[in-house]
SEDRENPA-778978 format. One record per residue (C-alpha): x, y, z. Coordinates in steps of 0.02 Angstrom, whole numbers, plus 50000, padded with zeros to 5 digits. Layout:
<nodes>
XYZ...
</nodes>
This chain:
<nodes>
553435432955597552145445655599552725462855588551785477955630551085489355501551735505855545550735523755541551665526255367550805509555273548865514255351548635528055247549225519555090548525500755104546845507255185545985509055020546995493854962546485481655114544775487555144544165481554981544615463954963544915454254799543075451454732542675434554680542145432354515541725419054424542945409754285543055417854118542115408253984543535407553887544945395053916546465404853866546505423553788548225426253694549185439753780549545455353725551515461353717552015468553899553765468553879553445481953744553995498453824553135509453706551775522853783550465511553687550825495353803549335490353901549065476554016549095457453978547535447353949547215433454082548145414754049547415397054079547555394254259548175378954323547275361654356546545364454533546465383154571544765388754521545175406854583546725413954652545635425754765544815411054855546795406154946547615412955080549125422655108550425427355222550515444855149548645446655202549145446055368550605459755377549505472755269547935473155417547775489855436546925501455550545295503655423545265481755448544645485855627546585484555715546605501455784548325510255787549405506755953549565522156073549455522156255548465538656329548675545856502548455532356609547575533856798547275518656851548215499256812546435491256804546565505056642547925503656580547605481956582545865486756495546785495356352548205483256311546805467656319545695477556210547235478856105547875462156130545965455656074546015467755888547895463455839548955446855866550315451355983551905447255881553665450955937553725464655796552465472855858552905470856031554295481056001553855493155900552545496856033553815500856161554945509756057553705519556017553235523656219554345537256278553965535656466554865519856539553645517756690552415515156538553695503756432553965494356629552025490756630551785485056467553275474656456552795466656635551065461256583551605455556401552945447756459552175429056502551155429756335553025429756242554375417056222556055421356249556455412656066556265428355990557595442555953556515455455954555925450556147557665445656183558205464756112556505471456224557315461556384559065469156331558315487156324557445486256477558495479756612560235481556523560285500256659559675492156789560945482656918560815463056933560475462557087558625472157079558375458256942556655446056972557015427856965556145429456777557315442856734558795429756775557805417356680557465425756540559205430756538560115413856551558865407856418559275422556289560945420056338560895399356284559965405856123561225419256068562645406956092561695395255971561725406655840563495415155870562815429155939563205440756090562515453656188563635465456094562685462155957560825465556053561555482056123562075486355932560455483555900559585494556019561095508055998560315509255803558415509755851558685520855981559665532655867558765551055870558205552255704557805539655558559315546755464560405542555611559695524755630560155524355436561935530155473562345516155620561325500455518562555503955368563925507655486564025490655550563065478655463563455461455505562485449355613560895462055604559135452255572558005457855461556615465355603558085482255626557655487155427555835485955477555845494955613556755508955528555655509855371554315511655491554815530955531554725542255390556405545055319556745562655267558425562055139558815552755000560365548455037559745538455190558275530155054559655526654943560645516455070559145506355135559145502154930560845496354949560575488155112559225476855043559945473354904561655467654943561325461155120559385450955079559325448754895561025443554850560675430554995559175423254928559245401354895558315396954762557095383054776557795371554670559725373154749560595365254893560825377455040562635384155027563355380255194564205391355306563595407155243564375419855322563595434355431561905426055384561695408255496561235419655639559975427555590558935414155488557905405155596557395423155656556285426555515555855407655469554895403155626553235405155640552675416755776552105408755924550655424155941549785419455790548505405555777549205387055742548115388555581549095402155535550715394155605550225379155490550005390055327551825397855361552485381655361551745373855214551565391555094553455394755114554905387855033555775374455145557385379755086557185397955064557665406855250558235422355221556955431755233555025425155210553765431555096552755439955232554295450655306554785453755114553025458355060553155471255184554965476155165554435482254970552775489655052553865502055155555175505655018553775509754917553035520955039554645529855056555145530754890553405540554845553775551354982555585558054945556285548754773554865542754667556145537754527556725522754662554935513954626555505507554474557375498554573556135492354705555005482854583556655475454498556855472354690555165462254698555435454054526557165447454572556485439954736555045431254645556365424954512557515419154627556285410454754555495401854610557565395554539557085404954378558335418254300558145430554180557755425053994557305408254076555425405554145555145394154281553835380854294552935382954470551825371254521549825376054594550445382554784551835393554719550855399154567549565404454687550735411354798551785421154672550035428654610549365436054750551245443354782551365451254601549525457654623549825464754782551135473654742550575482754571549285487154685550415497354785551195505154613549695512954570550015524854741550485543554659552005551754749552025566254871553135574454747552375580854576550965565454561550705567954397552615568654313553165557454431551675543654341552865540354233553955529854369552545520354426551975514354255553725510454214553625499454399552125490254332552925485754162554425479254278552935465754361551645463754221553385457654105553825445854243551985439054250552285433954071554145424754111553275410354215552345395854176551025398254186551015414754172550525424754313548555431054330547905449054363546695448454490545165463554449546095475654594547815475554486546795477754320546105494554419547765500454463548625495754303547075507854243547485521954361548935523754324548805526254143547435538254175548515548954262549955546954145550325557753996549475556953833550555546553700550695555653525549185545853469548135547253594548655568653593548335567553384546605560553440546155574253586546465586953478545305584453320543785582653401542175591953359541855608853466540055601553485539375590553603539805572953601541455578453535541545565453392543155564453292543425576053155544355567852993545835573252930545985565652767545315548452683546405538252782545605545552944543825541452857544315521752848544805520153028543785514653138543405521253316544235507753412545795515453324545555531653447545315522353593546545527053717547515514753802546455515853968545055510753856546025498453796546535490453965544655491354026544125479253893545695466753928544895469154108543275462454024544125450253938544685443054109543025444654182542995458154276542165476354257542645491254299542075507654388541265517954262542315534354295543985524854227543005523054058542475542654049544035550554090544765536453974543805546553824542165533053804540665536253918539665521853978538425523553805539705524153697539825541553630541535548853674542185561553797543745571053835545225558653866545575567954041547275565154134546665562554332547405554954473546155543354548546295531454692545135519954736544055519554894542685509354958541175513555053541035497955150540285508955302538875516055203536995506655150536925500054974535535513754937536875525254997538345518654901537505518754719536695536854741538635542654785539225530354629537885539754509538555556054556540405553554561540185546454383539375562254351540615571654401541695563954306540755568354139540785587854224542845587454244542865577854058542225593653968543335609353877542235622653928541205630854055539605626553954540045609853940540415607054115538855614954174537715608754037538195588954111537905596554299535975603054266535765585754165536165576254315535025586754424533695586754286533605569354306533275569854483535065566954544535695576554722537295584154683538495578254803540315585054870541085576954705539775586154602540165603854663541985601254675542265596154504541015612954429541985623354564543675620554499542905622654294542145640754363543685644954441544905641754289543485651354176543695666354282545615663554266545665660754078544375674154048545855685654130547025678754017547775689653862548715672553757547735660053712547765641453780548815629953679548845613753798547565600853715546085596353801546125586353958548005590053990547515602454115546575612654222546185624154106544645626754015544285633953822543535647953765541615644953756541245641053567539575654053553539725661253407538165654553327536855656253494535595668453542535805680853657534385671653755535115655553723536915659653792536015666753940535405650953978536745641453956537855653154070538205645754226538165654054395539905662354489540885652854588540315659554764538475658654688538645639754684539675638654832537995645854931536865634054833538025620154897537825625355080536105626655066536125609854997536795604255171538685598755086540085603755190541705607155101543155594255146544495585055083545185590754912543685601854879544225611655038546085610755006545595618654822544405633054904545585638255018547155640654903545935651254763545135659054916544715678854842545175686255041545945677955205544145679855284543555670255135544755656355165544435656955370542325655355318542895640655226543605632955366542165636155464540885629155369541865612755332541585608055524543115616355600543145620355788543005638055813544565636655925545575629755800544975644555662545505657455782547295648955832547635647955658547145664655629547605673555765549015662155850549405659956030550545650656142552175645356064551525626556113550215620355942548705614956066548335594556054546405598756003547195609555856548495595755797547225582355802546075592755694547125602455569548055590355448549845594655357548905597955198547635608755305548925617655374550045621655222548405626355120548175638855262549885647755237549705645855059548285657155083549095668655211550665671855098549755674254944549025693055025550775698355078550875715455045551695718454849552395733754748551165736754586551385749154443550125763054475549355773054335550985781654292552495773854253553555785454369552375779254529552325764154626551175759354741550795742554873549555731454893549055721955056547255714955038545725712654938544275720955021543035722354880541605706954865541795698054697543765705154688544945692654596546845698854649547415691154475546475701754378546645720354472547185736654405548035746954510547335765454523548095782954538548335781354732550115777654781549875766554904548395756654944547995752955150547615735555223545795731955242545485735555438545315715755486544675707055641546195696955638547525705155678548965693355651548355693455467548775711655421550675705455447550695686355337552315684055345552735685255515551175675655540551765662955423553505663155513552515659955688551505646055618552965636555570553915639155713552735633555824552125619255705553875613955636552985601855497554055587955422552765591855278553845602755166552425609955054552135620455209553825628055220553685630155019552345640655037553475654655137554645651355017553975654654872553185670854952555025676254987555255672554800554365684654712554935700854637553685712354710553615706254882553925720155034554525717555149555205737455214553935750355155555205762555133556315751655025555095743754915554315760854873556075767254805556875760354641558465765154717558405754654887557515739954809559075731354838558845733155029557045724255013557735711154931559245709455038557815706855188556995692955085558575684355063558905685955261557185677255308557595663955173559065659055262558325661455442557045650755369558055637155291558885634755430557295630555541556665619655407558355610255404558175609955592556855598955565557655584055485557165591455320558165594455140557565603054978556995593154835556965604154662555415614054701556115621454865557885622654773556785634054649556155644954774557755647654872558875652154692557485662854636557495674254790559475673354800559315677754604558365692054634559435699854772560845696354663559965706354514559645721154630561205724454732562775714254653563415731854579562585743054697563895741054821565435732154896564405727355041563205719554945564235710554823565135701055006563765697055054563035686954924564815680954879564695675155053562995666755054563285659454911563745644054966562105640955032561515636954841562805627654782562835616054956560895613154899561345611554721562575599654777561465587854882560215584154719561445579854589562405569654711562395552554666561915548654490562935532254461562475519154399561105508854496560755490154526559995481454378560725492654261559695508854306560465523354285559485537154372559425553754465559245556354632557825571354597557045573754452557995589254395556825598854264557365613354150556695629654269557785621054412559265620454333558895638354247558785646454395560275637854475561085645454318560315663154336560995664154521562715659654480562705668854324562145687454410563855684254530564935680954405565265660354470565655653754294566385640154386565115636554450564145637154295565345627154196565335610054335563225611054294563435608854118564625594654153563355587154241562135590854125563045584853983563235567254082561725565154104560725572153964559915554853925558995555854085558745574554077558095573953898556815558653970556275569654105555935584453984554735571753884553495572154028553165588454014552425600153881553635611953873554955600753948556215604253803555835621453775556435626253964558055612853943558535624553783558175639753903559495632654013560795630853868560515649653818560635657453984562205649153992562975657053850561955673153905563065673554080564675667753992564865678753898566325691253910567505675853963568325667153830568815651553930566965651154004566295653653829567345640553721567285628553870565215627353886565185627553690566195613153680565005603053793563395608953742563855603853566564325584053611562515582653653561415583253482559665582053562559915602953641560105611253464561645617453471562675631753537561415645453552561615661253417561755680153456559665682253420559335667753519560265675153673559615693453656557935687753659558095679753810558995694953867557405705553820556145695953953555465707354046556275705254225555365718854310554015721254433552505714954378550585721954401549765711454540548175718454598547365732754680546775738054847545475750054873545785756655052547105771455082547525768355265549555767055287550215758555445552065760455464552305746555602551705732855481553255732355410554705721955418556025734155491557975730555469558275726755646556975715055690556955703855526557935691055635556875690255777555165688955697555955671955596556795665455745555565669155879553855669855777553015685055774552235687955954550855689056036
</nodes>
C-alpha cells in the first residue's frame, strides 16, 4: 500500500526527494578494489564502487516502490488540510484538486480524517471518497468502523449495510472481529502520541502494520514511548520476516491476519504501479513490504533525531537485518542476489544512508557521532552481498556530510594544528619524517571520501572539498567541522543557480579561515572579482566579526585548534604597517550589516536566527525582525503581547526556532546584580542603551543601580514575565523555547525582587523566587506532553543548586523546602538514566547522552542538601556504565576533564561521612579510565572556584522603577496566568 508521508517526513526528505539521483555515466573502470568499511576506526571512509551486474547499466535508471512513499510536499503533493469550507461545490473543488496531486490510498485516506477534527467535515469527505475505495482494505474498513460505529442501524444507507456485511465477510476471512477494528480506533484515537504508544503495546496482537504508521506520523515527545516503538518493530515485524529462500512457516500465529493487508497492491495507484509491486517484491516475503518498511525506518529515524539520536544506530541494524533477511543471507554469510533484488536492495541501502546524514534536534554536532556509526552499520552490509552493493552520487554526499560535521580524528587534529599562520596555511614540518610525507598523507578523510566519489564517477559540490581542508586549486584550507545539508535550487534559472553556487563556495573559503583578516581578506577577493555577495556571504563574515569582538573581550587565550569552533585567533600582525593593518581591518559588525541592506539582502533563515540571539539591545533584535520581511503585526505581538489566543497570521509566520530565538533574546536583558566599583556595593542591570554597547564586555560604574532604558515596548522592561506570557500563550512542543526561560532562571545574578537581590543577606529569598518560577514553569512545559533531556535537566539542577547554596543553612524554612522539592530533581534524574539495558543486536546504550556538567550538577544539588544517598546510587550508575560514559566524553574536547570534575565533587560533598566516603571510593576506583580517588589538593581546588556573582555588564541610565519587579506574592500568578495586558 501507499502510505501517506506525514508533516514530520516533509521537512526531512524535501531536500532528499527534490533532487533526484543524477544519471551519470559508467565508470571507465571495471572494478575498483574496496576500501575496508567494516573498520571502525575514525579513519574509515566510504567504499569504492563494485562491478555491477550483467544487465543494469545504472541503478538510478529503475524504479522503486520507496520512490513512491517518500513524495513529499516540495514533489508538487501539497500537504492535506481542509480550510473553512462555505460552499460543497468548494469543498468538492478542494478534495479533486487533491485527489488529482496525490493517489488516494487507504493510508492516506485515513490519516486524512483522523486528522479532521470536525465530523460534519470527516461525514463529507468520507461520503464523496467513499465510491473511489474498496471495502478490501482495513484501513477503509477501520474509516467505516469509526464513522458509523455511534450512529444507530437503523439511520444506516443501504451502502452503509453493504459495506458492512462485506467488511464483515472479510474480517471473518482473516479471523478477525470488530473487536479488533474498535481496538484499533480506541489506539488512534488515543489523546496524545504517548497514549497511542501505551494502548499499541498494551495489546498487541492481531494489529496490522498501517496502526505503527499512523502513530510515527505524530511527533512523539518521550523516550520511553520511542523506545517501545523500537521494541514493537522489532519483536512484532522483524522477528517475523520469511526469507526468500525458505518455505512459509504455516500457521503463524497473531500474524495470518494481517498479511495480505500490507501485500496487496493498492487499488488507488496506477496498474503500472500495481504491476511493479507485484513483480519488485518477494513472493514469499508478506509481512511487511519494502515500501511500508522503507517508510517505517524513515519515521523511526525522524523520531530518533528528534528525542534519542543514539537509537539511529539500532534502527540501521533494524534496516540491515531486514535487507539480510529478505535476501535469506545471515550474518558472516553474504548472499548472492540476482539483477532485480540487487537493484532493489541498492536503491533501499542508498536511500536510507541518505536519511543518516539528517543531524539531530539535539546537540547536531556530538550527536554526528551516531549517525556515522549508522552509516558504517549500511556501508558494512553493502560489502556482505554479492555483488556488493553500489553507492549512488547522493549517498557518497551524505556519507561526506557527515564526516564533515564529525569530530577531527587525532590525525587529522595533529594536521590542523601545524599549519603555517600565513596564507595558504601550508603544513609546517615537524621533523624529517614529516619532510618525506607527502600531502595526500594530511588529507582528511572527507578529502579522502570525495576522491572515492571520483573514483565512482561522480563529483562533488565544491564546498565539501574546502571545509574538508583542500580548496578547488589545490592549495589547502582550514579542515572546518560544519553541518551541511544539501538543497537544490530546482525553482531558480541556471544563470541564477551558478551565481548563488560561486558565492556559497565563497563563503565557504570565508568560514574556513582562523582569523578576522583571513575571513575578510577571502570576502573583498570575491567582490574584487566582480562577485555579489549574497545571504551566505554576509552570514558567514557576520558570525567571524562577531566571535572577534567576543575573543577580543576575552582575558585566556584560545586553546581549541582551528576549525573546531566558532572561535576565531588572534590576528597574526606583528610584522605589518600601521597602514597595512588598516587596510586589512575589516568593518564592525552593524557596519556590514547596513552594507548588506543596502545591498537589497534580507536577513533569514540561520543568518536571522544568529542576529537575533547576539542581538546588542531588544530593539536591535525587533529591527532584525523587521527587515527580514516580518509583518509589522507579528513584531508588535511578539513584542508587546495581546490576547491570551497566539493569532493564526502570527503562527503561520513565526516558526519554533523564530520564536525561541526571540525569548532567547528577551531573557538574555533580564535585569542582573553586577559588582560596582567597590567591593562593598552592588548594583543591577536591566538594558543596554548605548549604540555600539556589547553587554559581555561592560564595566559596571560607581552608580548603585543602573535604570531600564525608557522603551517603546513596554512588555520588554519586564522579560521574564514576558517570556512567561509568550509561552503560555504559545505552549511550544519545541523545548529550546522553554530552555531559554530556563536557563535565565539559572543564573546566579538574576533578580528577580529588587530588594532581595540588592542585599547579600536576603539573596536567599531571590533565589528562592527563581526556584518557584522553575517549578511553575516545569510544570506548564510538562503540561505540554514534554520531558527534559540533559540540557533542560542542567538548567533546572543549576537553579535548584543555587537556591540550595544560598538558603540551606539560613533557615529551617528554607532547608523544608528544598528537602521538599527535592524530589523534583531526582524524578528528572530518574527519567534519563532509566533504561540502560542491554539493547537488540548487542547495543548497549543510554537513553540520553549524559555528559560530565549534567551529571556534575546533579551532584552539586544533592551534595549542597546533604542527599549522599542520593549521590552514592549516581556513581553506581556511573560506574555501570562508564564504557558508554567514557565514549561520550571522547566527543568532546574537554569531555574527560568535566567526567573527572564529577568524580571530585563527589568526594568534595562526601566528605565528613565515613560510610559515604569509603563507599564512593570503592567504586570510583573499579573504574581505571577516571584516575583514581581524587586527593586533598585536587578537591580544594575545586573548592576554591569562584562561586560568586559575576560582573555582567553596565547600564548607563539611573531611573529605578519599583513595580518591575517580581514581588513575593504575585510570582505565581505572572507564571500561571502570563503577565497581563
Amino acid at each position: 500500500m501507499v502510505i501517506v508521508p506525514s508533516k514530520l517526513e516533509r521537512n526531512q526528505l524535501q531536500e532528499l526527494q527534490q533532487s533526484p539521483v543524477v544519471h551519470h555515466p559508467k565508470p571507465a573502470t571495471k572494478s575498483i578494489p574496496p576500501l575496508n568499511t567494516t573498520s571502525h576506526e575514525d579513519d574509515a571512509v566510504p567504499p569504492s564502487p563494485s562491478q555491477i551486474p550483467e544487465g543494469v547499466e545504472n541503478i538510478s535508471q529503475t524504479t522503486a516502490p520507496l520512490t513512491l512513499a517518500a513524495k513529499q510536499e516540495g514533489d508538487g503533493i501539497p500537504q492535506w488540510s481542509l480550510p473553512s469550507l462555505e460552499s460543497e461545490k468548494e469543498f468538492f473543488e478542494t478534495v479533486e484538486r487533491y485527489e488529482r496531486a496525490t493517489a488516494l490510498s487507504p493510508g492516506v485516506i485515513l490519516a486524512k480524517i483522523l486528522d479532521m477534527n470536525d465530523r460534519s467535515k470527516r461525514e463529507r469527505f468520507w461520503l464523496y471518497i467513499r465510491p473511489k475505495v474498496s471495502y478490501r482494505h482495513l484501513p477503509i474498513i477501520t474509516i467505516h468502523y469509526l464513522l458509523r460505529s455511534s450512529v444507530p442501524k437503523t439511520e444506516w444507507t443501504f451502502h452503509d449495510r453493504s459495506f458492512h456485511e462485506k467488511a464483515q465477510t472479510l474480517l471473518d476471512s482473516r479471523g478477525m472481529s470488530w473487536r479488533d477494528v474498535s481496538n484499533w480506533i480506541n489506539i488512534l484515537t488515543a489523546p496524545s502520541p504517548g497514549e497511542m504508544v501505551g494502548r499499541l503495546v498494551a495489546d498487541p496482537l492481531n494489529l496490522p502494520t498501517f496502526i505503527l504508521l499512523e502513530i510515527l506520523r505524530r511527533d512523539i515527545s518521550k523516550v520511553k514511548s520511542l523506545r517501545s516503538l523500537l521494541d514493537y518493530s522489532r519483536d512484532r515485524i522483524l522477528k517475523l520476516i520469511v526469507p526468500t529462500r525458505s518455505p512459509i512457516p504455516e500457521n503463524r500465529p497473531g500474524t495470518a491476519e494481517d498479511i495480505e493487508e500490507t501485500t496487496k497492491p493498492d487499488i488507488s495507484t496506477s496498474s503500472e504501479e500495481n504491476h511493479h509491486h507485484t513483480v519488485a517484491k518477494p513472493q514469499s516475503f508478506k509481512k511487511i513490504e519494502e515500501t511500508s518498511f522503507t517508510v517505517l525506518i524513515s519515521r523511526l529515524l525522524y523520531q530518533a533525531r528528534r528525542i534519542w539520536p543514539s537509537a539511529m544506530v539500532d534502527v540501521a541494524h533494524m534496516a540491515a537485518h531486514f535487507l539480510r533477511s529478505v535476501s535469506g543471507s545471515s550474518v558472516g554469510s553474504p548472499g548472492s542476489l540476482d539483477t532485480r533484488t540487487f537493484v532493489r536492495f541498492c536503491e533501499m541501502n542508498n536511500y536510507f544512508l541518505r536519511l543518516l546524514a539528517l543531524p539531530s534536534s539535539l546537540e547536531p554536532l556530538q550527536s554526528m557521532t551516531y549517525n556515522w556509526s549508522a552509516q558504517k552499520v549500511l556501508l558494512t552490509l553493502a560489502g556482505q552481498f554479492e555483488p556488493p552493493l553500489r553507492l549512488d552520487h547522493a549517498s557518497y554526499r551524505a556519507v561526506i556530510q557527515v564526516l564533515t560535521a564529525s569530530k577531527k580524528s587525532a590525525r587529522e587534529a595533529r594536521s590542523a594544528t601545524f599549519r603555517n599562520r600565513s596564507w595558504p596555511p601550508w603544513r609546517v614540518e615537524q621533523d624529517g619524517m614529516d619532510a618525506q610525507r607527502s600531502q595526500d598523507e594530511d588529507f582528511s578523510r572527507v578529502i579522502s571520501a570525495i576522491m572515492r566519489s571520483k573514483e565512482s564517477g561522480y563529483t562533488q559540490d565544491s564546498q565539501l572539498s574546502i571545509f574538508g581542508g583542500l580548496d578547488t586549486d589545490g592549495t589547502p584550507t582550514i579542515h572546518t567541522r560544519k553541518l551541511l545539508k544539501w538543497r537544490t535550487l530546482g525553482s531558480f534559472t541556471q544563470a541564477r543557480e551558478s551565481r548563488d553556487d560561486e558565492a556559497r563556495v565563497w563563503a565557504a573559503r570565508v568560514e574556513t579561515t582562523r582569523d578576522v583578516h583571513e575571513a575578510w581578506g577571502a570576502f573583498t577577493e570575491f567582490c574584487r572579482k566582480g562577485g555579489q555577495a549574497n545571504l551566505s556571504m554576509y552570514f558567514a563574515m557576520l558570525k567571524k566579526l562577531n566571535y572577534e569582538s567576543r575573543r577580543s573581550g576575552q582575558e585566556s587565550n584560545i586553546h581549541a585548534r582551528p576549525g573546531d569552533g566558532l572561535e576565531v585567533f588572534p590576528v597574526s600582525d606583528d610584522n605589518f604597517t600601521i597602514f597595512y593593518r588598516l587596510r586589512l581591518q575589516p568593518p564592525t559588525l552593524q557596519d556590514l550589516y547596513q552594507e548588506m541592506r543596502a545591498a537589497g539582502v534580507r536577513p533569514s533563515g540561520r543568518c536571522l536566527s544568529f542576529l537575533l540571539r547576539h542581538a546588542r539591545t531588544t530593539d536591535e533584535g525587533l529591527q532584525y525582525l523587521l527587515d527580514s520581511g516580518l509583518d509589522i503585526q507579528v513584531v508588535a505581538y511578539l513584542a508587546n503581547g495581546g490576547e491570551r489566543q497566539v493569532p493564526a497570521n502570527v503562527v503561520a509566520q513565526v516558526s519554533d526556532r523564530m520564536l525561541t530565538d526571540f525569548i532567547s533574546l528577551v531573557c538574555r536583558f533580564a535585569p542582573r546584580v553586577v559588582k560596582t566599583g567597590s567591593d562593598s556595593e552592588l548594583g543591577i542591570i536591566e538594558h543596554v542603551s548605548k549604540k555600539g554597547f556589547s553587554l559581555a564586555h561592560s564595566h559596571v560604574g560607581t552608580v548603585r543601580e543602573a535604570g531600564a532604558q525608557r522603551l517603546h515596548h513596554s512588555r520588554l522592561r519586564t522579560p521574564l514575565q514576558h517570556t512567561a506570557f509568550l509561552l503560555k500563550s504559545w505552549q511550544p512542543k519545541f523545548r529550546p523555547a522553554w530552555y531559554a526561560l530556563f536557563k535565565s532562571l539559572a543564573r546566579k545574578d538574576l533578580v528577580m525582587v529588587r530588594r532581595f537581590a540588592l542585599d547579600p543577606e536576603r539573596m536567599c529569598e531571590n533565589h528562592e523566587q527563581a526556584w518557584r518560577v522553575t517549578m511553575l514553569a516545569l510544570k506548564d512545559f510538562q503540561n505540554c506532553d514534554l520531558e527534559l533531556d540533559p540540557e533542560g535537566f542542567l538548567f533546572i539542577c543549576q537553579t535548584f543548586a543555587k537556591y540550595a547554596e544560598a538558603a540551606f543553612h539560613k533557615s529551617e524554612a528554607h532547608q523544608l523546602l528544598l528537602i521538599k522539592t527535592s524530589h523534583i530533581i531526582r524524578a528528572e534524574y530518574a527519567k534519563l538514566t532509566d533504561g540502560n539495558e542491554e539493547l537488540s543486536y548487542g547495543i548497549s546504550r543510554l537513553w540520553h547522552t549524559l555528559e560530565g556538567p549534567h551529571l556534575h550538577a546533579y551532584v552539586r544539588a544533592m551534595g549542597l542538601i546533604g542527599d549522599h544517598a542520593a549521590i552514592i546510587s549516581l556513581l553506581e550508575w556511573m560506574v555501570k556504565n562508564h564504557e558508554e560514559l567514557e565514549a561520550i566524553a571522547l566527543q568532546t574536547t574537554n569531555g574527560y576533564r568535566m567526567l573527572r570534575q564529577t568524580v571530585v565533587a563527589i568526594k568534595a560533598f562526601c566528605d565528613g561521612t565515613d560510610y559515604a566516603v569509603a563507599t564512593a571510593q570503592a567504586l570510583v576506583e573499579q573504574v581505571k579510565g577516571w584516575g583514581g580517588w581524587p586527593g586533598e589538593e585536587e578537591v580544594r581546588n575545586y573548592l576554591d572556584q569562584g562561586n560568586g556573582i559575576r560582573d555582567t555588564g553596565t547600564s548607563e541610565d539611573e531611573d529605578e522603577d519599583e513595580e518591575d519587579d517580581w514581588g513575593e506574592e504575585d510570582v505565581e500568578a505572572q507564571v500561571a496566568g502570563g503577565s497581563g495586558n
